[in-house]
N, CA, C and O atoms as a GROMACS GRO file, in nm:
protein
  292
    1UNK      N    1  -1.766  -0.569  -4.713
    1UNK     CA    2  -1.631  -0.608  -4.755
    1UNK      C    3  -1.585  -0.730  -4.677
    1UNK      O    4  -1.604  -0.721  -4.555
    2UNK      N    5  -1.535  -0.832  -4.717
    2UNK     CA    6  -1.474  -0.925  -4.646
    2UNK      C    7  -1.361  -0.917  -4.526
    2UNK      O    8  -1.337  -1.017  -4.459
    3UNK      N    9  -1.288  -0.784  -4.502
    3UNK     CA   10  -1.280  -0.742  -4.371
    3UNK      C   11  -1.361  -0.722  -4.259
    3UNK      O   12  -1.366  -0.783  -4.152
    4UNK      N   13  -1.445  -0.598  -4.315
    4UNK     CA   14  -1.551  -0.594  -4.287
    4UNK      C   15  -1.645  -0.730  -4.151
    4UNK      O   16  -1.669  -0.741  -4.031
    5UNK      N   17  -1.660  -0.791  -4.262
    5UNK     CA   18  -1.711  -0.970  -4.198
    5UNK      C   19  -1.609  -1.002  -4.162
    5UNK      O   20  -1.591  -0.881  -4.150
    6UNK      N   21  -1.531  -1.040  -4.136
    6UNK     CA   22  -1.423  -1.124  -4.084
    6UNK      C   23  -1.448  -1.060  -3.956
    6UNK      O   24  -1.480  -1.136  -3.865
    7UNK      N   25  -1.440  -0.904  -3.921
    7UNK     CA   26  -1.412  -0.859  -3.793
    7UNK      C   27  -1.482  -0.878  -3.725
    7UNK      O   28  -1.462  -0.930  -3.615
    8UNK      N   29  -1.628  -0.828  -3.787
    8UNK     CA   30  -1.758  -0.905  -3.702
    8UNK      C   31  -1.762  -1.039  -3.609
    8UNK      O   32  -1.797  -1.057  -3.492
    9UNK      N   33  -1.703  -1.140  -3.724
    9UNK     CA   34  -1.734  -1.284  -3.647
    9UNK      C   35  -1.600  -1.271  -3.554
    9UNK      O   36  -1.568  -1.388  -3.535
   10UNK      N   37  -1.529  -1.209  -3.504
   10UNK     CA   38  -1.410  -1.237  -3.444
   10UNK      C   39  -1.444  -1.156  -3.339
   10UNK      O   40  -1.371  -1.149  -3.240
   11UNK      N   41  -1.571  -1.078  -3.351
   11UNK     CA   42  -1.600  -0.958  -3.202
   11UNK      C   43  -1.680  -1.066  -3.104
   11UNK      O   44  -1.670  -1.048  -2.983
   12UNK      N   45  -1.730  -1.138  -3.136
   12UNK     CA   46  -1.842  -1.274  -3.079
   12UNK      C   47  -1.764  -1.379  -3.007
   12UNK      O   48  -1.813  -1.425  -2.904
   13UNK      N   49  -1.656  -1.420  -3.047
   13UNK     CA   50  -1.571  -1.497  -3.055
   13UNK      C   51  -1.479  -1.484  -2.905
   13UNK      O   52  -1.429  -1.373  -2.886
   14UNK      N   53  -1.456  -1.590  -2.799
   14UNK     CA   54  -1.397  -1.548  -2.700
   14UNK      C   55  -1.284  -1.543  -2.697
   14UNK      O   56  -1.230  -1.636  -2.757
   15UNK      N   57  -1.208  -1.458  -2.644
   15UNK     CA   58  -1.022  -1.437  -2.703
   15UNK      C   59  -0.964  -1.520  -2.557
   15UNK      O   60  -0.996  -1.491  -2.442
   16UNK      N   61  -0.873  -1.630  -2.600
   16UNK     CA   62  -0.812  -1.685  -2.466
   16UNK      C   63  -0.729  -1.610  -2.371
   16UNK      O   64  -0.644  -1.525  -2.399
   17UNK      N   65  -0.769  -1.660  -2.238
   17UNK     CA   66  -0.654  -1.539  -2.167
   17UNK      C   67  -0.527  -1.558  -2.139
   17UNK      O   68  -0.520  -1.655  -2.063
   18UNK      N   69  -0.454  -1.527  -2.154
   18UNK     CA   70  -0.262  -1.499  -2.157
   18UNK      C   71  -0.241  -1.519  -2.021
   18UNK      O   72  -0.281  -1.446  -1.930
   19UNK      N   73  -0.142  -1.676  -2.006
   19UNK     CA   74  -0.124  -1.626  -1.817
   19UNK      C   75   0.034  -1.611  -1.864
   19UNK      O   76   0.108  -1.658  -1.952
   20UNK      N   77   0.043  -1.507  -1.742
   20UNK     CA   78   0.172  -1.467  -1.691
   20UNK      C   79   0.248  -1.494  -1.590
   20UNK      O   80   0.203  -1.471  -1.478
   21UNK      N   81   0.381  -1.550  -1.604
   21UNK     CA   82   0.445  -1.576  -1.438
   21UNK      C   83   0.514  -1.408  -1.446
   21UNK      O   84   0.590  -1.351  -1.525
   22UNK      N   85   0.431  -1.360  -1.297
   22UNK     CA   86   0.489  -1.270  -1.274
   22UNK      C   87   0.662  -1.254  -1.165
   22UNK      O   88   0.710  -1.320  -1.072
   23UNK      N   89   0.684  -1.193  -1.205
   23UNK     CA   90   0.870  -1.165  -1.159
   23UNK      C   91   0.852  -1.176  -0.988
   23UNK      O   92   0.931  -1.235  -0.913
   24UNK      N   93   0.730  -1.105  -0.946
   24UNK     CA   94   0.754  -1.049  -0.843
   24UNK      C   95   0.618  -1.107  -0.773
   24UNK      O   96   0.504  -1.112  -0.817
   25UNK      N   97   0.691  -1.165  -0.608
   25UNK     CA   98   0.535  -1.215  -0.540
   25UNK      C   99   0.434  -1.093  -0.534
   25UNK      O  100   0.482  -0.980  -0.540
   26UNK      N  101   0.272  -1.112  -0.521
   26UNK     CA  102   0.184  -1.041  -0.489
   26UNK      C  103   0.157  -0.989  -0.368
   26UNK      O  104   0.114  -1.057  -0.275
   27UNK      N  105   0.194  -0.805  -0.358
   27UNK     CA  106   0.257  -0.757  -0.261
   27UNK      C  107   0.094  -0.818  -0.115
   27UNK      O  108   0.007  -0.895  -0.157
   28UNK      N  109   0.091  -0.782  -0.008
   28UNK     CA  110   0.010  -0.747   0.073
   28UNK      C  111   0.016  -0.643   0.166
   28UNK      O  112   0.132  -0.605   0.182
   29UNK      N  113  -0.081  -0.572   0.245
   29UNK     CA  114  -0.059  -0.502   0.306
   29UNK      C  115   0.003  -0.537   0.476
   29UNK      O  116  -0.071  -0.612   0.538
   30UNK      N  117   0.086  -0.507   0.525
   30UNK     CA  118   0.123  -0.462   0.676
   30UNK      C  119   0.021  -0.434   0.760
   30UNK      O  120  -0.002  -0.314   0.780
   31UNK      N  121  -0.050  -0.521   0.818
   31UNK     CA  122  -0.143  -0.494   0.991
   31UNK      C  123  -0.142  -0.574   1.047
   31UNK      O  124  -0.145  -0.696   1.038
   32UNK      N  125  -0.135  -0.460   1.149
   32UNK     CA  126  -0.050  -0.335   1.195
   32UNK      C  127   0.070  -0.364   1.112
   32UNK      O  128   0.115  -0.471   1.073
   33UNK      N  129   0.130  -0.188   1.088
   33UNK     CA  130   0.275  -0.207   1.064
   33UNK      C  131   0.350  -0.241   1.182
   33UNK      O  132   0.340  -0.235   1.305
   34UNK      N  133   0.448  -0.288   1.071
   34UNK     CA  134   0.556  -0.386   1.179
   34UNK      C  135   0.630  -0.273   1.270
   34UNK      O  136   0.694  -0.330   1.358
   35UNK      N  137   0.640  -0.134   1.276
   35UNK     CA  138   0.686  -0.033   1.326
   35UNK      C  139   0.626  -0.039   1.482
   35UNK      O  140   0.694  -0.060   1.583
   36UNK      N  141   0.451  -0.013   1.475
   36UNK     CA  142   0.393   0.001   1.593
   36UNK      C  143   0.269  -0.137   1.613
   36UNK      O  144   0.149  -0.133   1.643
   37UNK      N  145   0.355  -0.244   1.582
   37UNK     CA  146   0.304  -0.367   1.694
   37UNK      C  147   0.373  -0.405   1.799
   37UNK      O  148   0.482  -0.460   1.781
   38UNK      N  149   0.350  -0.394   1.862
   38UNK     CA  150   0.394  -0.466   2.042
   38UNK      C  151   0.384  -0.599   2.036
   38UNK      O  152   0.480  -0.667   2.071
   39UNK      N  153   0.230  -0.678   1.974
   39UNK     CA  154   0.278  -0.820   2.019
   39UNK      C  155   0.381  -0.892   1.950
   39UNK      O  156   0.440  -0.988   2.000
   40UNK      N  157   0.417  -0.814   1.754
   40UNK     CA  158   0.509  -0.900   1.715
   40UNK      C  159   0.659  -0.861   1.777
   40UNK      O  160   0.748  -0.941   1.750
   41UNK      N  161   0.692  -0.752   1.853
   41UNK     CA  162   0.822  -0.765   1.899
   41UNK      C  163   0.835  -0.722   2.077
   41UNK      O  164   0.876  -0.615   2.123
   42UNK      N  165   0.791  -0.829   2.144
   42UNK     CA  166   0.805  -0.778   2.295
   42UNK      C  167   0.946  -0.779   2.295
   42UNK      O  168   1.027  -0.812   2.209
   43UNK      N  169   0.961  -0.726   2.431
   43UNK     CA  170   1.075  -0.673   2.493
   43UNK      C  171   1.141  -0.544   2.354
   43UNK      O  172   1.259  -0.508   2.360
   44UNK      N  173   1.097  -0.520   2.302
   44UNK     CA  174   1.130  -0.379   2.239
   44UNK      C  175   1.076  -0.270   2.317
   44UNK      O  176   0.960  -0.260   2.356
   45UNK      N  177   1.184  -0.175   2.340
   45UNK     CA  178   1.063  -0.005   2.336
   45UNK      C  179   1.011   0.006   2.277
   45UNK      O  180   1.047   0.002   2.159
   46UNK      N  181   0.806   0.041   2.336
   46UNK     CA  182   0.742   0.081   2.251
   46UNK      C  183   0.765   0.218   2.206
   46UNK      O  184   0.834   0.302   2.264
   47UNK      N  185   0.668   0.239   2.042
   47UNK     CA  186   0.701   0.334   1.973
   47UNK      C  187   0.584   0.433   2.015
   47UNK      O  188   0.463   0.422   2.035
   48UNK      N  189   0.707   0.563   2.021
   48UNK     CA  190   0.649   0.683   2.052
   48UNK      C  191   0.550   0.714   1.989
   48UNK      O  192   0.592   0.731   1.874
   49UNK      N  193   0.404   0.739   1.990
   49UNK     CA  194   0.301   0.770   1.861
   49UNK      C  195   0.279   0.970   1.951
   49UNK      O  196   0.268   1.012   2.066
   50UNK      N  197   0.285   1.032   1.807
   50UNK     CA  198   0.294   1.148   1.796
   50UNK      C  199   0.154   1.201   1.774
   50UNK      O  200   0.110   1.202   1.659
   51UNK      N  201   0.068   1.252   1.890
   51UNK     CA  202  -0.048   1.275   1.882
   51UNK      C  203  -0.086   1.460   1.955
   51UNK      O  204  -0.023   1.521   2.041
   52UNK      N  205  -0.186   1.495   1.890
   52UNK     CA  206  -0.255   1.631   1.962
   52UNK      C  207  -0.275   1.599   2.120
   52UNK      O  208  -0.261   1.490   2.176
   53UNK      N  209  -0.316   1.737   2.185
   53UNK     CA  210  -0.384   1.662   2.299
   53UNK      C  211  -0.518   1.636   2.316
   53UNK      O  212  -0.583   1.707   2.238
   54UNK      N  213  -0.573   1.580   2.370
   54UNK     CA  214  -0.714   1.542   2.359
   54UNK      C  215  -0.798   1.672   2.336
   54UNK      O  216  -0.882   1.677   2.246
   55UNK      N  217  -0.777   1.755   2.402
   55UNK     CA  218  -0.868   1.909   2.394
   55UNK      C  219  -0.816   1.980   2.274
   55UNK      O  220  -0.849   2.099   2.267
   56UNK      N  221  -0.731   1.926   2.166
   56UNK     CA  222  -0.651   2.043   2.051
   56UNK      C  223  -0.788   2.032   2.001
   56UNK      O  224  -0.861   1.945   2.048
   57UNK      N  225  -0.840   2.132   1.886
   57UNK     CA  226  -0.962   2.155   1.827
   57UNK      C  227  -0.936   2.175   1.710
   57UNK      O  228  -1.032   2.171   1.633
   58UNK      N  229  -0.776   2.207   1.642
   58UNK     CA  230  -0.749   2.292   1.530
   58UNK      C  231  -0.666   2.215   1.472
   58UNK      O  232  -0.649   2.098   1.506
   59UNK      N  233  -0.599   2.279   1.367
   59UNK     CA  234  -0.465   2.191   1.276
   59UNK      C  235  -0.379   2.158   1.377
   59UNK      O  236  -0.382   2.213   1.487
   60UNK      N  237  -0.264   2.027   1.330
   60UNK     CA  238  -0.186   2.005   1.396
   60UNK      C  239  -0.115   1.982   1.333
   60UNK      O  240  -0.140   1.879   1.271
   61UNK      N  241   0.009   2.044   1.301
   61UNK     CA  242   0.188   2.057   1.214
   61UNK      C  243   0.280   2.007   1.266
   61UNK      O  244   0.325   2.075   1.359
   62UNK      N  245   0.360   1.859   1.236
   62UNK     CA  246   0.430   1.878   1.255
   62UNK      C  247   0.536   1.940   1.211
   62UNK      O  248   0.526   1.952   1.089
   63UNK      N  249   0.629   1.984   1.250
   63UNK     CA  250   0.742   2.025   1.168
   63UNK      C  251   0.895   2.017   1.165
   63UNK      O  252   0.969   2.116   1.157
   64UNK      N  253   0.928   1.915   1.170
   64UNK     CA  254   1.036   1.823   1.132
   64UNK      C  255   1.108   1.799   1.008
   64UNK      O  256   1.050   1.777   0.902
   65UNK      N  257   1.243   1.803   1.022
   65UNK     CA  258   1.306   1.756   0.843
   65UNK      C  259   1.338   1.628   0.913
   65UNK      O  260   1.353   1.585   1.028
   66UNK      N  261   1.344   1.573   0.745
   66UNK     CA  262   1.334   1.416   0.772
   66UNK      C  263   1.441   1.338   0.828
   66UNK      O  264   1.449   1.215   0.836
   67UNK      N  265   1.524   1.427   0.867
   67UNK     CA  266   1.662   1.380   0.906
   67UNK      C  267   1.577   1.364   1.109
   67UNK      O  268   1.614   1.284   1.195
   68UNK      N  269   1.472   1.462   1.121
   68UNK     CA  270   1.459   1.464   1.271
   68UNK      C  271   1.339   1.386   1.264
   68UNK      O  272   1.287   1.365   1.374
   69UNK      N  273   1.272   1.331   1.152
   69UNK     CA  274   1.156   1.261   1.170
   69UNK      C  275   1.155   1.136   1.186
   69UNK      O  276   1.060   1.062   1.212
   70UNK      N  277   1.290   1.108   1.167
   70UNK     CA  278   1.326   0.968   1.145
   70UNK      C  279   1.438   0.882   1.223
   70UNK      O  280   1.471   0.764   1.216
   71UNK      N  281   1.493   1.011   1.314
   71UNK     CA  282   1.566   1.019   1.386
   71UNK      C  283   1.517   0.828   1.503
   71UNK      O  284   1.406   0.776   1.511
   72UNK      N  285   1.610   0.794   1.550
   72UNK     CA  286   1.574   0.648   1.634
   72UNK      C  287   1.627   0.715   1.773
   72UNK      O  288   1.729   0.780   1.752
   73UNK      N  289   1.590   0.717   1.898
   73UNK     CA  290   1.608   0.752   2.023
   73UNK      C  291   1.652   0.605   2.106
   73UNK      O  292   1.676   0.606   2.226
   0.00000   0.00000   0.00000
């Protein structure tokens, strides 16, 4: 059928690509986050990092609501 053919020669055929200005810059990732680097903010208190103790062997929970997780000292 002449659909048929038409579709054929149009599967071969390279389709141009569409550019887009996107709205929004292209995110990147944070490293280190800006939270726990020291060299980008001296004279800040460093940040508390919440760790097991070296000898824990098992799970470790914290258990905090986010009102105390987020809490600033």
């Amino acid at each position: 059928s002449p659909l048929a053919a038409s579709s054929r020669s149009n599967m071969h055929a390279p389709r141009p690509l569409a550019t887009r200005k996107h709205s929004f810059p292209q995110s990147r990732p944070l490293r280190p986050f800006a939270s726990i680097a020291p060299a980008a903010s001296p004279g800040r208190k460093p940040v508390k990092m919440i760790e097991p103790p070296k000898n824990f062997k098992s799970t470790f929970m914290l258990n905090l609501t986010q009102t105390e997780f987020s809490r600033q000292d």
